[in-house]
N, C-alpha and C positions, 0 to 999 in steps of 0.2 A: 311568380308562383307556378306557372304552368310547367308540368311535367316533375312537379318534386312533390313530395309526400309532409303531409301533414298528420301529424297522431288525435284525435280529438277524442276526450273521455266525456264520460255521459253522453254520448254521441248518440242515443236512438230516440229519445226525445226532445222535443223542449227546445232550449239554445241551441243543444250543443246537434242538435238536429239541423238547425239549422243555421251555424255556422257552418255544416259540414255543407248542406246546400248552398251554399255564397261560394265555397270555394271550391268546390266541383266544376261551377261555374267559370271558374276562371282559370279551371284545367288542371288543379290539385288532384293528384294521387291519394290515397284516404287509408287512416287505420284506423276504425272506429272500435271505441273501449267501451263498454257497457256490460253489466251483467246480463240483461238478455237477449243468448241467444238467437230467439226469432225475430226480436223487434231491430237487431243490430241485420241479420240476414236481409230484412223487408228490406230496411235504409240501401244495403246495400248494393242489392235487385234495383232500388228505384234510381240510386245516384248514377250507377251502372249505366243505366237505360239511356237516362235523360242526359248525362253529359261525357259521356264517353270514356269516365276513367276507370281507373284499377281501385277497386278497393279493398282493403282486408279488415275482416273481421275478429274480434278479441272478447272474446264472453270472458270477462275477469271481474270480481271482488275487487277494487282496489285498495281498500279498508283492510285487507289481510295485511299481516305482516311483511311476506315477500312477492307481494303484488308487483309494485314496482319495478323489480330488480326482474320479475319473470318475463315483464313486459318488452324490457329493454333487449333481453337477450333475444327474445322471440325476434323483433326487430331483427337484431343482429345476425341472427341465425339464416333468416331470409336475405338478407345482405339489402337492409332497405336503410338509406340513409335520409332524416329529421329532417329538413328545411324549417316545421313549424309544429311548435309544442302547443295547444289549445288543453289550458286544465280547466276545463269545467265541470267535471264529476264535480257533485255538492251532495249535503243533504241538510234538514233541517230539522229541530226537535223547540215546540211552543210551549209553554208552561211557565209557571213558576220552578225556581231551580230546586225548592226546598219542597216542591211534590214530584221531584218526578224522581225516576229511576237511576242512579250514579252511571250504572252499567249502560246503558243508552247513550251515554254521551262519549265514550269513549271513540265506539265506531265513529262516530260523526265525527269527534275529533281528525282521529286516524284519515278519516276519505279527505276531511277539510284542507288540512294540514300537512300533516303528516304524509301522504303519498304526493302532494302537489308539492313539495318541498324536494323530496326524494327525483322524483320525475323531473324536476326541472334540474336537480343537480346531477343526473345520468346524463340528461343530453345536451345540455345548454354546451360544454366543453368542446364539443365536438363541432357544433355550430362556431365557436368563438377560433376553432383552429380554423378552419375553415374561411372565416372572412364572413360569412352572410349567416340568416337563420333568424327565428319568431319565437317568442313566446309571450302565449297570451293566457293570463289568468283573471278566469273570471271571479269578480271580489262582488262587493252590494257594495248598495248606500248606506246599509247599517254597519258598514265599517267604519263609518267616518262618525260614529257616535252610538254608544252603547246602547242596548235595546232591550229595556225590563219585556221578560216575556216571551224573548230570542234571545239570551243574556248569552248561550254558547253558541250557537249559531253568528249571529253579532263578533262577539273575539276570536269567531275564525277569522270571518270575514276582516277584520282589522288585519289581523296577522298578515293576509295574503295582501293587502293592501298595503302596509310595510316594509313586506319579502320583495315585494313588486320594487316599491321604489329602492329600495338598497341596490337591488341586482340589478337595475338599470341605470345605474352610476357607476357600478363594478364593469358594466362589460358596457361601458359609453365608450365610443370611439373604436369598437372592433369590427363592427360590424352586423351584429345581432340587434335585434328590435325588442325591446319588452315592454311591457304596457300592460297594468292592470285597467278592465273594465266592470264598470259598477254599474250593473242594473238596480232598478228601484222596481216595486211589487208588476212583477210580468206574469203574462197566463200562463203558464205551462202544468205540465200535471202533480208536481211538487205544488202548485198556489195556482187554484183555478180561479181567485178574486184578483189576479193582477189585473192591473189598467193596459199594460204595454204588452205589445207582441214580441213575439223569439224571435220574427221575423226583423223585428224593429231594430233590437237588440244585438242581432250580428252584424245589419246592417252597419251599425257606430262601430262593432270591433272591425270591420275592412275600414271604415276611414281612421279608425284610430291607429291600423299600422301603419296609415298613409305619412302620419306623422311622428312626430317625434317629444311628446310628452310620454313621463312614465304612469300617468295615473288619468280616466277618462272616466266622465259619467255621462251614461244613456238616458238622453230627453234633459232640453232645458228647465221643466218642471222638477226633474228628481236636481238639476244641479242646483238650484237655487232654492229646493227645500233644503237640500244637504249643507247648504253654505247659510242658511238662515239657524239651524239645527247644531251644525257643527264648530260655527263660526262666530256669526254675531250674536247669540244667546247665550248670556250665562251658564255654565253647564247644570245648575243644580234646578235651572229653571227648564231648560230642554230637556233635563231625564223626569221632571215631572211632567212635563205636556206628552212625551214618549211614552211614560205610564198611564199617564188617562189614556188616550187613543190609541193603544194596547189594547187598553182593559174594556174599553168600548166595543175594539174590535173581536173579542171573545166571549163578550157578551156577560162579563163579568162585575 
């Protein structure tokens, strides 16, 4: 990793904060995507500092239509070439589907999906000529079973969980790494009741490039709720234990 560039979106908080710090660490170049600004400036004053690399900064919406594509070019235009894609821009919308807002889901959709799909399909090619290169997308545990309550948030998260393991069948044997990772409820400032740390959580994506599975979950507790949830439960009995402890958890 040292000395090549890594793209990491949502990069000024949260995870993707600090997967950008694990891999500064270990002498990653950095282009940190986030809409804001100043919080992407700070990150990249402090990664600067502290470990000695280059990094570039990208105030972008990636929920816009030609996000993506503006991305890539910017990239290219600088003549910076990928070693490792990190999509963890996310966002999140709670409720029942049938109070809330149609128009709200869309973006979510759009940032979920829709740019982490595009994004991996500008640069993964390049990595695959190339012989080497990463891509890590960060999925949940509510991908591995529907979630009244997170109902689209949940089939993103499945989606990218899917996208994952396909394209890491399609580019086996080139040379490229992919690997979805699944956190379960983490602190960060989208969910200030998680249990687990960003810190914890990037930590499992540097061992999970270490290896060679396409699909990892952070903390043996989320894997073995996930595999008790997604696995050995009837499903009609786990989307009812998932709607009570929802509905618990909103107070409803």
């Amino acid at each position: 990793m040292r000395d090549k560039f890594a793209v990491v979106t949502g990069a000024s908080t949260g995870i993707g904060a600090a997967i950008s710090e694990r891999l500064a660490a270990h002498g990653m170049h950095l282009v940190l995507v986030a809409r804001s600004a100043d919080k992407l400036d700070e990150a990249a004053a402090r990664l600067t500092r502290r470990h000695g690399v280059t990094v570039h900064v990208l105030p972008l919406d990636l929920a816009t239509a030609d996000a993506p594509k503006r991305l890539v070019k910017t990239l290219a235009d600088q003549g910076i070439e990928v070693e490792m894609l990190v999509n963890n821009a996310g966002a999140s919308a709670r409720g029942p589907v049938l109070d809330g807002d149609p128009a709200r889901f869309r973006p979510l959709i759009d940032l979920n999906v829709t740019a982490l799909t595009e994004l991996t399909a500008l640069l993964t090619p390049a990595m695959v000529a190339r012989g080497h290169g990463a891509v890590v997308n960060i999925a949940s545990t509510g991908a591995y079973v529907p979630a009244p309550y997170l109902a689209v948030y949940a089939a993103t998260k499945a989606y990218v969980l899917s996208f994952s393991r396909a394209l890491w069948a399609e580019v086996r044997g080139t040379g490229v790494r992919v690997v979805a990772v699944s956190p379960g409820p983490t602190k960060t400032p989208m969910n200030t009741r998680g249990t687990r740390s960003a810190e914890t959580v990037a930590a499992t994506v540097l061992r999970a490039l270490s290896g060679n599975r396409p699909a990892v979950i952070d903390g043996k507790a989320n894997a073995l709720v996930t595999f008790l949830f997604g696995t050995l439960l009837p499903g009609r009995l786990a989307l009812a234990i998932t709607r009570r402890m929802m509905t618990a958890r909103s107070g409803g």
